[in-house]
Residue, then its C-alpha position, 0 to 999 in steps of 0.5 A: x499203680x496207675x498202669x494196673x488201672x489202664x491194664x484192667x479196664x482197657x479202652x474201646x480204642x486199645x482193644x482194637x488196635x490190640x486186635x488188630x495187631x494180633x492179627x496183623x502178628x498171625x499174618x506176619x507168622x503164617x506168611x513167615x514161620x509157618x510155611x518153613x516150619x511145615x517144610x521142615x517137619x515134612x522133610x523130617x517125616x520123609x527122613x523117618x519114613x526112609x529110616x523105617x523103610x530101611x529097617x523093614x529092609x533089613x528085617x527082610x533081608x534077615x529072613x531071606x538069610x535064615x529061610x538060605x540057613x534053613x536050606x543048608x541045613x536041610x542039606x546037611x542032614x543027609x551027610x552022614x551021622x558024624x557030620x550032622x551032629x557037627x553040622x548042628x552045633x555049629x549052625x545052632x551056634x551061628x544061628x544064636x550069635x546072627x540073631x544075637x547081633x541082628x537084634x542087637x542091631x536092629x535094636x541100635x538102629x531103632x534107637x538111633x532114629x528114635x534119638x534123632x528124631x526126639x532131637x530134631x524135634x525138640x530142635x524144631x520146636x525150640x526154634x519155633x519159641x525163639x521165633x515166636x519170642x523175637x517176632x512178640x518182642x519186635x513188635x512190641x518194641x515198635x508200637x512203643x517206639x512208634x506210639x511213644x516218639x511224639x512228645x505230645x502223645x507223653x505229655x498227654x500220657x502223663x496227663x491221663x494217668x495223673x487224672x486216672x490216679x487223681x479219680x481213684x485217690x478222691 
């Protein structure tokens, strides 16, 4: 009750020294937390960059495959009948099962750095939270410790909530 009370009407000096700790708490982070939280996520942006890049590169190459699958069978079309239809078959064949496991591929590939990512980044916000939360309760810790130490700052504590709760009961 007598705690409500100082909570909803704060004075001129806790405001300040709130002030001034929430800023001296946003120093602290950006000195602290907010370089190596952009390092890390620079770092995953350059792994995700790598993992598209390689995926490009493999679609690439999957074309550079089918523009030689393509040529071969030009060739083969000028063998003779029997071997053409033969040819055919089994080149429509492989051509199903190559971009039925290129896709499937690529696809698992795909999925993969997407799993990844989410979870780095999940990782990376999660540990931003538990920093952010243990920095808060240090501190706060501290500034009760340090404002509380003094046997005189209690009694006189006491003394101001006892004459706060004495006002309003009158």
């Amino acid at each position: 009750m007598i705690l409500a009370s100082s909570l909803t009407s704060p004075e001129l000096g806790t405001i300040v020294w709130t002030t001034i700790i929430f800023m001296l708490l946003l120093a602290l982070l950006r000195v602290f937390a907010w370089k190596p939280i952009m390092q890390a996520i620079k770092a995953r942006e350059d792994s995700i960059k790598g993992s598209l890049e390689s995926a490009e590169d493999a679609r690439k190459e999957m074309e550079r495959l089918k523009a030689d699958n393509e040529a071969i069978m030009e060739e083969a079309r000028n063998e003779r009948d029997e071997l053409l239809r033969e040819a055919r078959d089994a080149r429509d064949k492989m051509i199903a099962e190559a971009k039925k496991q290129a896709k499937t591929e690529a696809d698992k590939m795909i999925q993969r750095a997407r799993t990844g990512i989410e979870r780095e980044k999940t990782m990376a916000i999660n540990d931003v939270r538990n920093q952010i939360a243990t920095l808060s309760v240090e501190i706060a810790e501290k500034i009760l410790d340090e404002k509380l130490k003094d046997s005189r700052e209690q009694n006189k504590l006491i003394e101001k909530l006892l004459d706060d709760m004495n006002l309003k009961e009158n």
